[in-house]
N, C-alpha and C positions, 0 to 999 in steps of 0.2 A: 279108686277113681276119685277124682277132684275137678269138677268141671264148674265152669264159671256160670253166673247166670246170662240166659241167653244161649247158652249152649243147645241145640238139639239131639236127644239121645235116641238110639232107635230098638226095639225088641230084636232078638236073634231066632225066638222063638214062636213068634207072632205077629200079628200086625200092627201091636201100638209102637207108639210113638209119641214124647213127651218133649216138652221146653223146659230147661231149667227154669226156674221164678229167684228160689233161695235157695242157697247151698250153705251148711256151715265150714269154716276152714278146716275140718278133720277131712282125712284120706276116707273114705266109705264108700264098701260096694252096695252098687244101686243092680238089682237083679229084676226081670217080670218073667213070671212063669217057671223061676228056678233058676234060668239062668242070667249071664253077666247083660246085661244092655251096651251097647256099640255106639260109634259116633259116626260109622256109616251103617247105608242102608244095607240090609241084607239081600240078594238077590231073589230067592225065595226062604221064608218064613215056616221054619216046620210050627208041630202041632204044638199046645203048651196044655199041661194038665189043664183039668175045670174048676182050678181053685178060686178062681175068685175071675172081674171083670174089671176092664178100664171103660168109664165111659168119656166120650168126648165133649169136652168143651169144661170137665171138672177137673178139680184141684187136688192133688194127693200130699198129706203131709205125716210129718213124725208129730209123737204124741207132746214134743215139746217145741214144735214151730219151726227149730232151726234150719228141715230141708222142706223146699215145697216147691213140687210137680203142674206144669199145665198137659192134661193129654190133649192131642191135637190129632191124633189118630184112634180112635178105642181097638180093642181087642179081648181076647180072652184071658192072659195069665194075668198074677197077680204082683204090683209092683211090691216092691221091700226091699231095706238098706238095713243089710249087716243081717238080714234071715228075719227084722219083725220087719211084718206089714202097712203096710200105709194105709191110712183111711182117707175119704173123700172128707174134705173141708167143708164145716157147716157155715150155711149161711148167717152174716152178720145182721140181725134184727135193726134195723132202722128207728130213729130214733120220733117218737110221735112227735107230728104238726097238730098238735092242740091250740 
């Protein structure tokens, strides 16, 4: 999968649902829950293991920036591209008004 940003990708296995932000130009599957993520919506959403959680309104990224996730819907499974997981983006500390 190669999707551009702006793209919306949806779970097969649950009910997230994410916005592209960054993609980098390599082909890589983007999975939640185990399995592949879709560019439509599913009719109904089976169950997804309890490995991990999407929460809404945070940002999923790889450990080196190049892909990054907005969820727009939370759920239960857990996003990951190419079988490592994505962690929630921390926030950028602001810089002191001294």
């Amino acid at each position: 999968m190669k999707p551009t940003a702006g793209k919306r990708l949806y779970s097969t296995v649950d009910t997230t649902s994410v916005i592209v932000v960054r993609w980098s130009t390599d082909d890589l599957d983007l999975t939640c829950g185990g399995a592949a993520m879709s560019e439509t919506a599913p009719a109904s959403p089976g169950t997804p293991p309890k490995a991990g959680n999407t929460a809404l309104g945070k940002r999923y990224v790889t450990d080196d920036g190049a892909i990054e996730l907005l969820c727009t819907t939370a759920g239960d499974g857990q996003l990951a591209v190419s079988g490592a997981p994505l962690a929630p983006k921390s926030a950028t500390p602001l810089p002191a008004s001294d």
